[in-house]
C-alpha positions as a Markdown table, in Angstrom:
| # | Residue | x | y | z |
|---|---|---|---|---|
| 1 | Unk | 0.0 | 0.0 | 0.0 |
| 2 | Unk | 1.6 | 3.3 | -1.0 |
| 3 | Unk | 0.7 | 6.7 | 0.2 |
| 4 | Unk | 2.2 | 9.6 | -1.0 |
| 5 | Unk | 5.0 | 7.1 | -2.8 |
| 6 | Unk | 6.1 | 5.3 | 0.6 |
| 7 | Unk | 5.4 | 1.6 | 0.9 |
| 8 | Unk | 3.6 | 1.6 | 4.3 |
| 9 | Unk | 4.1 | -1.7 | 5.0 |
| 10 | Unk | 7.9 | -2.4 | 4.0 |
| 11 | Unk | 7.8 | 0.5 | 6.4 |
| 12 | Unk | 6.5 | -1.2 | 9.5 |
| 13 | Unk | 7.7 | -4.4 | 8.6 |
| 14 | Unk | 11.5 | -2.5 | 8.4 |
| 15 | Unk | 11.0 | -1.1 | 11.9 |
| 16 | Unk | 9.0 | -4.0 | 13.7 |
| 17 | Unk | 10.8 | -7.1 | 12.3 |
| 18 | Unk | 14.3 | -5.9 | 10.9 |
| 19 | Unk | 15.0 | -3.3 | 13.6 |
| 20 | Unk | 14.9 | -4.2 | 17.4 |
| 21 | Unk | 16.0 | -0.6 | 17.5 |
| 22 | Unk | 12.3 | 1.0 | 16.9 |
| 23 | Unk | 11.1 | -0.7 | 20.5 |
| 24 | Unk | 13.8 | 1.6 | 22.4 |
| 25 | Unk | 12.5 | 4.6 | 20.2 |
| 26 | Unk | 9.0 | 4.2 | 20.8 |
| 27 | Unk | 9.4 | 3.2 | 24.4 |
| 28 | Unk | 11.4 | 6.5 | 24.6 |
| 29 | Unk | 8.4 | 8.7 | 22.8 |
| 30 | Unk | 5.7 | 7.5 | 25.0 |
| 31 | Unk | 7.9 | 8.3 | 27.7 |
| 32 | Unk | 8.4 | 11.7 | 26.4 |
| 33 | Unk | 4.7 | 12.1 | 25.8 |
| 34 | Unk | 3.9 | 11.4 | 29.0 |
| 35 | Unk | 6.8 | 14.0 | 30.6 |
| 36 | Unk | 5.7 | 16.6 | 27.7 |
| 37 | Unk | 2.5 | 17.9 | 29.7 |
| 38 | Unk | 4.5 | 18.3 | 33.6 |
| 39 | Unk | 7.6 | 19.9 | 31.8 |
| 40 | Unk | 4.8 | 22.5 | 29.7 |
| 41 | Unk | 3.3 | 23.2 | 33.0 |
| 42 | Unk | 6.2 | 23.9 | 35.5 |
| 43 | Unk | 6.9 | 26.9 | 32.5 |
| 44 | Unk | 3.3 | 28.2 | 32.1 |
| 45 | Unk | 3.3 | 28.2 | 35.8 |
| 46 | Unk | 6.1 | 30.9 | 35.8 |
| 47 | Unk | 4.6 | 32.5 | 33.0 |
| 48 | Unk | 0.9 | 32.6 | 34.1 |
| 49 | Unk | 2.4 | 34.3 | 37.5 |
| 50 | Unk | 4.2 | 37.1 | 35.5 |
| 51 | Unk | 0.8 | 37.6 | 33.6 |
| 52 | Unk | -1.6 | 37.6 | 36.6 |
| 53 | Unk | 0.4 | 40.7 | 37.7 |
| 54 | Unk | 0.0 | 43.2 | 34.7 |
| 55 | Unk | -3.4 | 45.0 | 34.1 |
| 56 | Unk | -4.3 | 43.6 | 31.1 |
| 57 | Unk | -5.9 | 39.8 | 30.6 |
| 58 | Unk | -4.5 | 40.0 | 27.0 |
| 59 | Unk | -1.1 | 38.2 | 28.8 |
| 60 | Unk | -3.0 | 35.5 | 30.5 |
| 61 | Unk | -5.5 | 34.5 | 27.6 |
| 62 | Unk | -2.2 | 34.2 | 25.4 |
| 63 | Unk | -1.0 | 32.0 | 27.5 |
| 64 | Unk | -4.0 | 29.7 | 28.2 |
| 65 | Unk | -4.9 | 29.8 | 24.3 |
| 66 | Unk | -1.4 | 28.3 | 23.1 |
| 67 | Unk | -1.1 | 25.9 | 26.2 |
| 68 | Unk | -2.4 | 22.8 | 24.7 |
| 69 | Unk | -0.7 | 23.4 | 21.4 |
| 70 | Unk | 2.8 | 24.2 | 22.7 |
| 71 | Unk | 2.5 | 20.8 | 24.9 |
| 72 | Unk | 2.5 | 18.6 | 21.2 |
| 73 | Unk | 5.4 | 21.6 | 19.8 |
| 74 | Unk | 7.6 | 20.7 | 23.1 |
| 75 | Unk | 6.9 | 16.9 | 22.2 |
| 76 | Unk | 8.2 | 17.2 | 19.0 |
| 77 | Unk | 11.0 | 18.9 | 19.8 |
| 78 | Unk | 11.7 | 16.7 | 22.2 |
| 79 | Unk | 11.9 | 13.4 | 19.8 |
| 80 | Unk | 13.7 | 15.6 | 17.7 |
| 81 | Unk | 16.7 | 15.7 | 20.0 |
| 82 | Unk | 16.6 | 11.7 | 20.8 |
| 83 | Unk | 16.3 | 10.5 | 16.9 |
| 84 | Unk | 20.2 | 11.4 | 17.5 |
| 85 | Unk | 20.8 | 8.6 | 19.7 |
| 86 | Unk | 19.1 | 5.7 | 18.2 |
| 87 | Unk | 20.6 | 3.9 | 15.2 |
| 88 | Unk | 17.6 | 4.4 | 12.3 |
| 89 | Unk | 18.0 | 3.9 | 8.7 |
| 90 | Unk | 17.8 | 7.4 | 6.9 |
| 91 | Unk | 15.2 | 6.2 | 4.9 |
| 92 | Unk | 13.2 | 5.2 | 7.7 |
| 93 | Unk | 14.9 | 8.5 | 10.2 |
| 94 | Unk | 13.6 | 10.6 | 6.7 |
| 95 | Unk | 10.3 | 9.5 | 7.3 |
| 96 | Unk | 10.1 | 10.1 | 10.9 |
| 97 | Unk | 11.8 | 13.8 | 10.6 |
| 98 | Unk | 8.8 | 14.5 | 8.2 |
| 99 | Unk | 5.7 | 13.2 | 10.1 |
| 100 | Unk | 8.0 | 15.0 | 13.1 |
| 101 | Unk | 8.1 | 18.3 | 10.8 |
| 102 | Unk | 3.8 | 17.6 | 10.1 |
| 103 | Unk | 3.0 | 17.3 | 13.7 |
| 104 | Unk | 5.6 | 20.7 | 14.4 |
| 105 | Unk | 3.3 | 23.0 | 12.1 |
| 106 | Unk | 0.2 | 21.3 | 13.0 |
| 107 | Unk | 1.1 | 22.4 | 16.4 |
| 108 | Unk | 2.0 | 26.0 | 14.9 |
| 109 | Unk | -1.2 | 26.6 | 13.0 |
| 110 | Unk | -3.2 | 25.2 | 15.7 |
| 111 | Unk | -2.0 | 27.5 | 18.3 |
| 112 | Unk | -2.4 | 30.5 | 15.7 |
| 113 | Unk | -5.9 | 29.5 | 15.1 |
| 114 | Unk | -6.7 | 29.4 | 19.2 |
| 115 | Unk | -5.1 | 32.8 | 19.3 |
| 116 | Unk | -8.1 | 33.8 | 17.4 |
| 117 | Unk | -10.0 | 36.2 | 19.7 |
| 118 | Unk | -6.8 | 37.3 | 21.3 |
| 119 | Unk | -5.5 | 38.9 | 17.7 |
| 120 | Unk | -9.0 | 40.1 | 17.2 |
| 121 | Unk | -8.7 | 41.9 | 20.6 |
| 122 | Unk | -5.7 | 43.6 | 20.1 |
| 123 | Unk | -6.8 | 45.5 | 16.4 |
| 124 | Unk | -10.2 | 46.2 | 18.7 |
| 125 | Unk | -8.1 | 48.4 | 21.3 |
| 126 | Unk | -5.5 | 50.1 | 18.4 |
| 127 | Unk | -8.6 | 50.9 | 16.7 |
| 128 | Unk | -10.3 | 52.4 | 20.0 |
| 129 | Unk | -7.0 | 54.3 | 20.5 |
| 130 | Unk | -7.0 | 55.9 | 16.9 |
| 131 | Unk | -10.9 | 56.3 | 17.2 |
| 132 | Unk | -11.9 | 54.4 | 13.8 |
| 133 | Unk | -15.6 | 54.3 | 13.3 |
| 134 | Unk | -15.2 | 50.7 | 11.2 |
| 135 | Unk | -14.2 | 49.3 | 14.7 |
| 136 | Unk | -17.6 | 47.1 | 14.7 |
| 137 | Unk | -16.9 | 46.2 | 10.8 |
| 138 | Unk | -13.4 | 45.9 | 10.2 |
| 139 | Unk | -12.8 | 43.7 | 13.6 |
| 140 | Unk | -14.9 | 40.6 | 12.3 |
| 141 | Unk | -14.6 | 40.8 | 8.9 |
| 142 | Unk | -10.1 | 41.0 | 10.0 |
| 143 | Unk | -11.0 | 37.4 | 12.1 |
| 144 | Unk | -12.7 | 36.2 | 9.6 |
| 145 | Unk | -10.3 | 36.6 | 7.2 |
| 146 | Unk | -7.3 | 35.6 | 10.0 |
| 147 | Unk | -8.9 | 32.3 | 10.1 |
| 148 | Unk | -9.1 | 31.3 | 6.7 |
| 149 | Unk | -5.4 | 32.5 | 6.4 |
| 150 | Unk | -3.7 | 30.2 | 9.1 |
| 151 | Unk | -6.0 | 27.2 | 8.1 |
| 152 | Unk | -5.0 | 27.9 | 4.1 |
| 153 | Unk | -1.3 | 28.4 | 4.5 |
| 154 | Unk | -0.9 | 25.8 | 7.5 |
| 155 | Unk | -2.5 | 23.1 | 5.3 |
| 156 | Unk | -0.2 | 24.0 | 2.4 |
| 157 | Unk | 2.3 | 23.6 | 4.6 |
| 158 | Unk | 1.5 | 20.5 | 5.8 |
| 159 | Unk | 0.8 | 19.3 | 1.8 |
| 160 | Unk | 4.2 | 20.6 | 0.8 |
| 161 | Unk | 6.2 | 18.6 | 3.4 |
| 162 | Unk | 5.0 | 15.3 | 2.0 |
| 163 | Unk | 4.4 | 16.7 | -2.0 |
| 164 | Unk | 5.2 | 19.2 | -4.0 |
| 165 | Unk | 2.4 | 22.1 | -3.9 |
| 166 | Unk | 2.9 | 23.6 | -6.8 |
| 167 | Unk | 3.1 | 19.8 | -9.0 |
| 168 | Unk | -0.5 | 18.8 | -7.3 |
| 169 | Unk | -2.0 | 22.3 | -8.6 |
| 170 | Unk | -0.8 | 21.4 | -12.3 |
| 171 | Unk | -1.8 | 18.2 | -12.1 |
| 172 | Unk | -5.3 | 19.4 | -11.4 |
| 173 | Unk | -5.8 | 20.0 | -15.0 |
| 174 | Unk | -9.0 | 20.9 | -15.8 |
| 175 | Unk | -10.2 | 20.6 | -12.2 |
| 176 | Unk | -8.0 | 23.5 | -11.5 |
| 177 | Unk | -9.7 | 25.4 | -13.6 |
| 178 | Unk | -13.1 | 24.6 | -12.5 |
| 179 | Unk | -12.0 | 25.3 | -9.0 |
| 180 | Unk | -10.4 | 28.8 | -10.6 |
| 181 | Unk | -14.0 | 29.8 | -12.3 |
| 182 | Unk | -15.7 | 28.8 | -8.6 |
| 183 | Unk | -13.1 | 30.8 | -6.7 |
| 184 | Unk | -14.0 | 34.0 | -8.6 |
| 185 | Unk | -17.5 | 34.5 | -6.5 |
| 186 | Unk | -15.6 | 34.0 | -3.1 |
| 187 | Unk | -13.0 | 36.7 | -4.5 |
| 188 | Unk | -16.1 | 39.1 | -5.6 |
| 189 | Unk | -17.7 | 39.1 | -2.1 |
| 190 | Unk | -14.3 | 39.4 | -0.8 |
| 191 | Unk | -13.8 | 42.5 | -2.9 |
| 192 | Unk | -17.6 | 43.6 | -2.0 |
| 193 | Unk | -16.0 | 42.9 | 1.9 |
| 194 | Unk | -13.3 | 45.4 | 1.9 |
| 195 | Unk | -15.3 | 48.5 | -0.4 |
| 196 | Unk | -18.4 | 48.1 | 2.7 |
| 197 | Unk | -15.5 | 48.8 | 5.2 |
| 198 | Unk | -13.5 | 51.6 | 3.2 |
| 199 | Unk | -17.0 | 53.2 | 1.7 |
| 200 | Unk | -19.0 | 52.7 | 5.3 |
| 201 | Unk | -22.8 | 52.8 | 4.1 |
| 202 | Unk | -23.8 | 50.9 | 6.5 |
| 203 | Unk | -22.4 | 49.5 | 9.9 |
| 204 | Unk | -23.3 | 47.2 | 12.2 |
| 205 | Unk | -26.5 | 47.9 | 13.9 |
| 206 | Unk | -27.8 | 50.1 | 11.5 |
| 207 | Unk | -31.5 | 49.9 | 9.9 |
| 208 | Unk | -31.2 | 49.9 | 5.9 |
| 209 | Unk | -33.5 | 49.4 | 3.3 |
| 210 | Unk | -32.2 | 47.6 | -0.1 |
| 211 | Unk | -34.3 | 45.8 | -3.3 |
| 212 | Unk | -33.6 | 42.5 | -1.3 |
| 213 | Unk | -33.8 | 43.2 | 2.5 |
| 214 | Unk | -34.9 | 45.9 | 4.9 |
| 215 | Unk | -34.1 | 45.2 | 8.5 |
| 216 | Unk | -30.9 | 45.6 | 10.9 |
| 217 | Unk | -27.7 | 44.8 | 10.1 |
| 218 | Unk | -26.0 | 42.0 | 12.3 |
| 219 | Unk | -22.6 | 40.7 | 10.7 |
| 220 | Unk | -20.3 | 42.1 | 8.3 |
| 221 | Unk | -18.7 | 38.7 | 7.1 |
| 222 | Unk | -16.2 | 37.8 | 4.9 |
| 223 | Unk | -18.7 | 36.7 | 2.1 |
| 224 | Unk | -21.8 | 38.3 | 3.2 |
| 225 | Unk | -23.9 | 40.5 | 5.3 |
| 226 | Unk | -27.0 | 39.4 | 7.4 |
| 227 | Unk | -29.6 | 41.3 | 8.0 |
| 228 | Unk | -32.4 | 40.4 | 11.0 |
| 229 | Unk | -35.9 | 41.7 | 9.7 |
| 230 | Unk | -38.2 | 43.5 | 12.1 |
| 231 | Unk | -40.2 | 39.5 | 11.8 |
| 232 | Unk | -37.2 | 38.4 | 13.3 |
| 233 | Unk | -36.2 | 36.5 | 10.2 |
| 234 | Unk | -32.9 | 36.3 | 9.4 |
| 235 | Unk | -31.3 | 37.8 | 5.1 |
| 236 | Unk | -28.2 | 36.7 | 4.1 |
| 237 | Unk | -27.2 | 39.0 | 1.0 |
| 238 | Unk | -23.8 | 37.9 | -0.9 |
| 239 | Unk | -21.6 | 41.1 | -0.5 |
| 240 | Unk | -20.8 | 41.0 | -4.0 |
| 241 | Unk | -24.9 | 42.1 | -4.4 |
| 242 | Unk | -24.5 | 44.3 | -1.4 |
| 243 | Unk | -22.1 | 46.4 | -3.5 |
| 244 | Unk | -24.0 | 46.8 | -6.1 |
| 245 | Unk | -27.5 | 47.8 | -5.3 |
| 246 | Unk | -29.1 | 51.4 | -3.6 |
| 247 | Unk | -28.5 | 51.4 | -0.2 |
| 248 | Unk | -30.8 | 53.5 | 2.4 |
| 249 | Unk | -29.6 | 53.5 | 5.1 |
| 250 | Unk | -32.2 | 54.9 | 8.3 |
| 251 | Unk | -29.6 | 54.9 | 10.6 |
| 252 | Unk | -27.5 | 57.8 | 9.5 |
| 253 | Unk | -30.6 | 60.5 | 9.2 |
| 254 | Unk | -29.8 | 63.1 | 11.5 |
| 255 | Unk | -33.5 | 63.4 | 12.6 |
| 256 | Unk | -36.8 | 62.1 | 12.1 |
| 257 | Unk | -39.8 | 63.4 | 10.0 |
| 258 | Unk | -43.4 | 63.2 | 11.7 |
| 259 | Unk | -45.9 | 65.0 | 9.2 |
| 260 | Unk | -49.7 | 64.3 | 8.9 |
| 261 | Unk | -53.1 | 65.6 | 8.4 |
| 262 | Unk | -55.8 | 67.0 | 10.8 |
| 263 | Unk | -59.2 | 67.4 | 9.7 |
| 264 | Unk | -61.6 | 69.9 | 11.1 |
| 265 | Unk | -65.6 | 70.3 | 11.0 |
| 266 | Unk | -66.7 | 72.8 | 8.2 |
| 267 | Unk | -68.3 | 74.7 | 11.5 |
| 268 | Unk | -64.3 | 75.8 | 12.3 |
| 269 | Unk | -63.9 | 79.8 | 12.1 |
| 270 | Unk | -61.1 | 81.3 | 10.4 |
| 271 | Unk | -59.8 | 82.6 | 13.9 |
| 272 | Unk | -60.3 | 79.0 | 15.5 |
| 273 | Unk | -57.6 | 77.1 | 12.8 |
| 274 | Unk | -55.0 | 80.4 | 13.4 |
| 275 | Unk | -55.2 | 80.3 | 17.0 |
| 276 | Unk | -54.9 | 76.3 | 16.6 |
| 277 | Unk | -51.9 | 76.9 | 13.8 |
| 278 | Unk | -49.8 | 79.6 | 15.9 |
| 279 | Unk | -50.9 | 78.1 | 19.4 |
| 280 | Unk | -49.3 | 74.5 | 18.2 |
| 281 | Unk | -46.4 | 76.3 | 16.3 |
| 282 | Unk | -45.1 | 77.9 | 19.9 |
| 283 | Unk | -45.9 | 74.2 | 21.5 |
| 284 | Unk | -43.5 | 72.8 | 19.0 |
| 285 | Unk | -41.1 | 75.5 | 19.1 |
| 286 | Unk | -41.2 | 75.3 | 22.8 |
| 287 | Unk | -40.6 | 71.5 | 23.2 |
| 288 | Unk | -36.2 | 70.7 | 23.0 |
| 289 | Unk | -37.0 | 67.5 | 21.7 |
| 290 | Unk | -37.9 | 69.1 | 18.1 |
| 291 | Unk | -35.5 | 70.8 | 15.5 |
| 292 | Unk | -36.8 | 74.5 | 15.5 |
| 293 | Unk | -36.2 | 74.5 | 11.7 |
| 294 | Unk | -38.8 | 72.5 | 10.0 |
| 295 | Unk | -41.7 | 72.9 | 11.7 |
| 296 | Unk | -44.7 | 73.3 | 9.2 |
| 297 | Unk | -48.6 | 73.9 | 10.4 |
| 298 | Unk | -50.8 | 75.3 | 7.5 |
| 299 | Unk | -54.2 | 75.2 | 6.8 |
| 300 | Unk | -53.3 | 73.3 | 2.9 |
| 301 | Unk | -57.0 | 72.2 | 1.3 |
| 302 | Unk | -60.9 | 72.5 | 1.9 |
| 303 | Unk | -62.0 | 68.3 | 1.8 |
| 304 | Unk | -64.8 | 66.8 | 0.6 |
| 305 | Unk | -65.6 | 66.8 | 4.1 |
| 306 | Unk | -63.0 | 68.6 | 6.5 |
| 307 | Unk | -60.8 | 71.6 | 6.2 |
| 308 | Unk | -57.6 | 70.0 | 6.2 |
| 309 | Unk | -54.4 | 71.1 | 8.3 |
| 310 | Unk | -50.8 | 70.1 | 7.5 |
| 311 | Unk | -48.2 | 69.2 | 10.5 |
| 312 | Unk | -44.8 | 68.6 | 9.9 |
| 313 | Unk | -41.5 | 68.4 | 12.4 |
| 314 | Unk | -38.5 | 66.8 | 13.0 |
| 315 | Unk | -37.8 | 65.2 | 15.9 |
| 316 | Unk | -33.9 | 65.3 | 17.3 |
| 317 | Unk | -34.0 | 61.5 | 17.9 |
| 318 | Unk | -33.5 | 58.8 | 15.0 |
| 319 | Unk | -34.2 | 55.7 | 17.6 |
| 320 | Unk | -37.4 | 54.3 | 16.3 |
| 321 | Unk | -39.3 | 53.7 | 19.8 |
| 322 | Unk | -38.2 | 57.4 | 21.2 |
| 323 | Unk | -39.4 | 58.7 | 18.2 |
| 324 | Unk | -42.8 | 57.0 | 19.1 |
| 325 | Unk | -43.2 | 58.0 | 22.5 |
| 326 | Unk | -42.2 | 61.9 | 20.9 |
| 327 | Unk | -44.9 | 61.8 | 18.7 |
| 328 | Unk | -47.5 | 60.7 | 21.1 |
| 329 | Unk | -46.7 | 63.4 | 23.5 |
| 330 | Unk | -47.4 | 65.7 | 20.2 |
| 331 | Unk | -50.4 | 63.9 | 19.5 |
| 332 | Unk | -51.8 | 64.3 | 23.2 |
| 333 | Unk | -50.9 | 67.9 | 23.3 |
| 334 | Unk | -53.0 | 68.5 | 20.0 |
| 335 | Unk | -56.0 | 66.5 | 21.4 |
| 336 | Unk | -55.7 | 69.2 | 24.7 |
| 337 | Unk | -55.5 | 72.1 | 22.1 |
| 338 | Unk | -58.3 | 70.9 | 20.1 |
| 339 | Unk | -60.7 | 70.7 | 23.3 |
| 340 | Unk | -59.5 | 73.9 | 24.3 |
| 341 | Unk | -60.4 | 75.6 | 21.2 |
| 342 | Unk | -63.8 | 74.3 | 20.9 |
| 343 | Unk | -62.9 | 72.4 | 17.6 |
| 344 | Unk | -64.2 | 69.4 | 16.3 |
| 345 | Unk | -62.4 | 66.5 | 15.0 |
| 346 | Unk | -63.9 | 66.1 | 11.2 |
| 347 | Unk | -64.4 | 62.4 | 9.4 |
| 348 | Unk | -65.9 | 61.6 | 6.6 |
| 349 | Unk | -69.9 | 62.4 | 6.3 |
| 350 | Unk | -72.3 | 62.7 | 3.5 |
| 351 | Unk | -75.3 | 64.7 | 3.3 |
| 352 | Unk | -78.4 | 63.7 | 1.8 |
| 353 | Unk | -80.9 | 65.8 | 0.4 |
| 354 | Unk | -85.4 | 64.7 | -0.8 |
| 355 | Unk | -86.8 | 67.3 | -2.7 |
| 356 | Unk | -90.5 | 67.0 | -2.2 |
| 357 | Unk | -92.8 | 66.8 | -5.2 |
């Protein structure tokens, strides 16, 4: 049986039948196996005391994310040093020193990947310091992409130890290609990726509108961006899309329009709807939750069956639910005007006329 153009079983037979000195040698590695995880933990001990003593727990996450990776690193290094003493046959010691090399940058990426959220952590609080607003973007979109780098490049490390890299991708042929032409969406959402985090129109936790999706945006990835709709359903739109399609975004208004219609009884006098129209402008004007500029109250049209009054503001606050509890207060205040005034609401009525014969 040949993998990777070794004979496995010459292989074992070599060490197990023609070679007494494989028994010492893997006597010797379990022995060092089981001494790997005391000898790891008399030096974390020193270390995780030095950490526990500075302010930060950057120190002391390090050290507890790379623990059980650096326990199979001081293993290998360890068998490393005692190949040296055992008489092996190079073809055999060649073989070993590989799958010796494979474990060493398994235990490499493996530790990288575990130091995940540590990494992560350290761009959040540089990009506190410089005050970038693409904080809540750029930090998961930068682990995403920190992932897929270590596990890429560690497992073409791990491929190139035993094979040429490079000869296995021409030999893919046309599969290559295929794999070339499928690769070109993953780099388009990439590319859709980076321009959302340069151009900004949109961040995490805003409200946006698009052709596809209207709702609040929850992840930035590294292929797309999902959106939770105000069902609670959850939109996943392929950034390359995202890119490419109007964006409005709610979250970025600078205040919030509240304009409707009031209808009054045609048995309103002209002096009732102008007190009404100048006694609400000074309400609004008076209220610090409205934009002074803006505010519009004008008697507009003469309905079918009311004589119609425009309101318009803008309210200070762009949060959906303050805006709400704003507008009600409005509301209330017109209903105490309105009573005040002696006006009646008006809705719609028709009149109907017999002529007698």
């Amino acid at each position: 049986m040949n993998i990777l153009g070794y004979d496995v079983l010459d292989f074992f037979q070599s060490i197990f039948w023609n070679n007494l000195e494989a028994f010492k040698l893997i006597g010797a590695v379990i022995l060092l196996y089981i001494l790997k995880r005391p000898i790891v933990a008399i030096k974390f001990k020193v270390f995780s005391k030095m950490a526990s003593k500075t302010k930060t727990d950057l120190d002391d996450r390090f050290f507890k994310a790379i623990r059980k990776p650096t326990e199979l690193l001081v293993f290998v290094i360890l068998v490393y040093v005692i190949l040296s003493f055992f008489e092996i046959s190079p073809e055999i010691k060649g073989i070993l020193i590989k799958a010796l090399n494979t474990l060493g940058m398994y235990s490499v990426v493996w530790g990288a990947y575990k130091l995940t959220d540590v990494v992560t952590d350290i761009l959040s609080f540089s990009l506190n310091k410089t005050n970038m607003v693409a904080n809540n973007m750029l930090v998961p979109f930068f682990r995403n992409v920190y992932r897929v780098l270590v596990l890429v490049l560690g497992t073409l490390m791990i491929i190139n130890e035993w094979q040429d890299v490079g000869f296995i991708l021409t030999g893919l042929g046309l599969g290559g290609l295929a794999f070339a032409l499928a690769a070109q969406d993953t780099a388009s959402n990439l590319f859709g990726s980076v321009m959302i985090i340069l151009s900004k129109p949109f961040e995490i936790g805003d409200f946006i509108r698009t052709s596809n999706a209207e709702g609040i945006v929850e992840e930035i990835g590294f292929r797309s961006t999902s959106i939770r709709t105000l069902d609670r359903g959850l939109i996943v739109v392929p950034n390359s899309l995202m890119n490419n399609i109007p964006i409005t975004n709610w979250s970025k208004r600078e205040k919030r329009r509240a304009r409707y219609t009031l209808g009054f009884t045609y048995d309103s006098t002209k002096e009732q709807i102008m007190k009404f129209k100048h006694k609400l402008i000074e309400l609004l004007k008076e209220d610090d939750r409205i934009h002074d500029e803006g505010i519009v109250v004008n008697f507009t049209e003469f309905n079918s069956s009311s004589l119609d009054v425009l309101v318009q503001f803008f309210t200070k606050t762009t949060d959906y639910n303050e805006y709400l509890i704003v507008n009600e207060n409005i509301n209330i205040e017109i209903m105490k005007l309105v009573e005040e005034l002696e006006l009646s609401m008006a809705f719609p009525t028709q009149s109907i006329y017999i002529e007698k014969e």
